[in-house]
LOTORTI-385189 format. One record per residue: residue number from 1; x, y, z of N, C-alpha, C, O, CB in turn. Coordinates in steps of 0.02 Angstrom, whole numbers, always signed. Glycine has a CB too. Example, Ala and Ser with C-alpha at 12.3 -4.5 7.8 and 13.67 -1.06 7.14 Angstrom:
BEGIN
(segu 1,(+660,-284,+390),(+615,-225,+390),(+660,-165,+390),(+712,-166,+423),(+565,-224,+452));
(segu 2,(+642,-112,+354),(+684,-53,+357),(+645,+2,+394),(+670,+57,+402),(+704,-30,+286));
This chain:
BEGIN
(segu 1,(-645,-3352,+434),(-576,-3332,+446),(-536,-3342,+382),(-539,-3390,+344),(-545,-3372,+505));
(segu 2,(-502,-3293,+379),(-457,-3294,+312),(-387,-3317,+309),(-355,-3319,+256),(-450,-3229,+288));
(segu 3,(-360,-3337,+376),(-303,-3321,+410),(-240,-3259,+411),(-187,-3260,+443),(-280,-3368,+399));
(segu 4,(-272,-3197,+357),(-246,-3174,+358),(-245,-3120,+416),(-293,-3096,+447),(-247,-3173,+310));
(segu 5,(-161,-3104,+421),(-123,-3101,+521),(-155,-3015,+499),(-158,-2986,+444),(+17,-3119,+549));
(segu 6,(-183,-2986,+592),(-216,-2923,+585),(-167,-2867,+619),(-159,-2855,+679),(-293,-2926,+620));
(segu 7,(-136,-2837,+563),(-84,-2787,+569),(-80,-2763,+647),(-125,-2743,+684),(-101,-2724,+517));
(segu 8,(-1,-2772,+664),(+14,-2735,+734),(-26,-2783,+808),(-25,-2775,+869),(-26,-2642,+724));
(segu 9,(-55,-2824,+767),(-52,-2891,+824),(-33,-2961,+850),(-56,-3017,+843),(-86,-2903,+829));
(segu 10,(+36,-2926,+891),(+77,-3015,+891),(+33,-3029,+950),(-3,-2988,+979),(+186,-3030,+911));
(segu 11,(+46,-3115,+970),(+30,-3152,+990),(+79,-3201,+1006),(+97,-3224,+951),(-10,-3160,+962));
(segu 12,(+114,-3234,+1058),(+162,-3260,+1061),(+108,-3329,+1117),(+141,-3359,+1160),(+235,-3204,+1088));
(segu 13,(+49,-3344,+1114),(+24,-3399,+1133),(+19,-3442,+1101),(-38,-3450,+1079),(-17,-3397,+1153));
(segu 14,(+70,-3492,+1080),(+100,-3563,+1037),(+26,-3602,+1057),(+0,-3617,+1003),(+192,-3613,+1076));
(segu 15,(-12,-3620,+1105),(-56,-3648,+1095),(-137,-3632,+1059),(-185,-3670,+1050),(-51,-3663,+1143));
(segu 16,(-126,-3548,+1042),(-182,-3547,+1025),(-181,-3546,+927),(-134,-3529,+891),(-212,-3482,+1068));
(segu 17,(-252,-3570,+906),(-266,-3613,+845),(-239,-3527,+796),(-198,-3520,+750),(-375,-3656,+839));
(segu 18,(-275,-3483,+823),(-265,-3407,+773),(-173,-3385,+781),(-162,-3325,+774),(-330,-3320,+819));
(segu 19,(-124,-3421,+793),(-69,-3390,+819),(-13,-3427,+745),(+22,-3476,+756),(-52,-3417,+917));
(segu 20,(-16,-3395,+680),(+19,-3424,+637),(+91,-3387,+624),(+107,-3335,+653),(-24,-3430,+581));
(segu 21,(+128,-3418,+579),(+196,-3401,+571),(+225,-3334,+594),(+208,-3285,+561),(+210,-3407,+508));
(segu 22,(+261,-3328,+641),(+303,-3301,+676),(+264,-3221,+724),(+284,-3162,+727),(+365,-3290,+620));
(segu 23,(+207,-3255,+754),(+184,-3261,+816),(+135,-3200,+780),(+138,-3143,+801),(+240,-3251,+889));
(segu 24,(+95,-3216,+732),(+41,-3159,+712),(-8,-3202,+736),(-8,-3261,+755),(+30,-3131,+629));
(segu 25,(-59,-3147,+729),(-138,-3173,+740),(-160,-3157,+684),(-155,-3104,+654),(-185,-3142,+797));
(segu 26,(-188,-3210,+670),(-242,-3237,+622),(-346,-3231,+625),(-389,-3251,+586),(-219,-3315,+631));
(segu 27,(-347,-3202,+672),(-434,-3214,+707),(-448,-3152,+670),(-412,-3103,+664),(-457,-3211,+811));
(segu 28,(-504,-3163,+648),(-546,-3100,+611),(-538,-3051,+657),(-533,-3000,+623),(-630,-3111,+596));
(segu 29,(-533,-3031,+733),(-541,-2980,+764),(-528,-3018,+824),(-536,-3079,+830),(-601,-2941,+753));
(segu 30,(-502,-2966,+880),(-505,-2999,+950),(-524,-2955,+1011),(-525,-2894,+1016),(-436,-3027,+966));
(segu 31,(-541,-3008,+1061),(-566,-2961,+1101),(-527,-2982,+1169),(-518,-3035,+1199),(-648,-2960,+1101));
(segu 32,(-506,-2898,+1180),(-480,-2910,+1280),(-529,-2881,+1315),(-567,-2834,+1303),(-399,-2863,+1316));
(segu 33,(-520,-2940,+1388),(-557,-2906,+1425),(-542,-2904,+1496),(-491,-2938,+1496),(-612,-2924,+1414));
(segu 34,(-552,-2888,+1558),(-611,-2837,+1557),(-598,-2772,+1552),(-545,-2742,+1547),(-650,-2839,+1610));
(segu 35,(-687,-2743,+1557),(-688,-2674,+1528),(-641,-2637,+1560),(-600,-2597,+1540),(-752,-2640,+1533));
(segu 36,(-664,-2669,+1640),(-629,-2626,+1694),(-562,-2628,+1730),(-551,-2606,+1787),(-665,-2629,+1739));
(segu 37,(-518,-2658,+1686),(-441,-2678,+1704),(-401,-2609,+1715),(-414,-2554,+1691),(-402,-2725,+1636));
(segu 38,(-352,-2626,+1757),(-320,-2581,+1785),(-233,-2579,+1753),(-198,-2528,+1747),(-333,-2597,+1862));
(segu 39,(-216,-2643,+1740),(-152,-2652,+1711),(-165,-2702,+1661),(-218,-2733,+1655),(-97,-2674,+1761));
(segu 40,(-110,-2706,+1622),(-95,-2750,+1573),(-103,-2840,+1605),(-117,-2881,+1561),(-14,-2726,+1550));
(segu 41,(-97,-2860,+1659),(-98,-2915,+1701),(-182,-2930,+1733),(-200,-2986,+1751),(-39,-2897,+1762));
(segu 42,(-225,-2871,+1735),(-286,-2884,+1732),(-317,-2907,+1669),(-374,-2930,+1674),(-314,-2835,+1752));
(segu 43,(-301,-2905,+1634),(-313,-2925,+1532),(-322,-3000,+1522),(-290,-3046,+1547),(-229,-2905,+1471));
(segu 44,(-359,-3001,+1491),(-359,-3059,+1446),(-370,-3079,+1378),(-422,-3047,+1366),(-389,-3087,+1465));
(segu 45,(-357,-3107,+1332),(-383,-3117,+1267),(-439,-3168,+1250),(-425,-3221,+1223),(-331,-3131,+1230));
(segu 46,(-498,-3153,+1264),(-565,-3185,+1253),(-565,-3242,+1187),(-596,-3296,+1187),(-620,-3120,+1237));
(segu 47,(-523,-3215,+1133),(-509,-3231,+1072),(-484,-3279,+1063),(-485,-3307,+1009),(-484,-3198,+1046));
(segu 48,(-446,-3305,+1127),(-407,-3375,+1117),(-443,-3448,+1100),(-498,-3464,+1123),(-372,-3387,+1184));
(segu 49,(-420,-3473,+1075),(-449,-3525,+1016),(-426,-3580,+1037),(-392,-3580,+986),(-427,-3516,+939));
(segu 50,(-403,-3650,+1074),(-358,-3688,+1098),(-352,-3747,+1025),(-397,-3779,+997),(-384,-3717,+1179));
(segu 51,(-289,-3746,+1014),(-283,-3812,+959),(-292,-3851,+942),(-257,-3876,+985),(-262,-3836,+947));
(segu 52,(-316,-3908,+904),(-371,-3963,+933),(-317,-4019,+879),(-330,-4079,+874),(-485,-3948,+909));
């Protein structure tokens, strides 16, 4: 990881480790899931990292 934030992806989860200055993501790449979601509220971000 480089921390550098991956264009056009905020992130406003304060607890996760990839979430740096003013709510970018930092993670080499991320992944939502599932495949088969129907709304934005079926989603999740797999990618989340918790702070340690």
């Amino acid at each position: 990881m480089d921390n550098k934030p991956l264009e056009g992806v905020k992130c406003i989860v304060s607890t996760c480790a990839y979430n740096k200055d003013g709510n970018k993501c930092t993670a080499d790449s991320i992944l939502v899931e599932p495949k088969h979601a129907h709304t934005s509220d079926d989603t999740d971000c797999s990618t989340f990292k918790p702070l340690r």
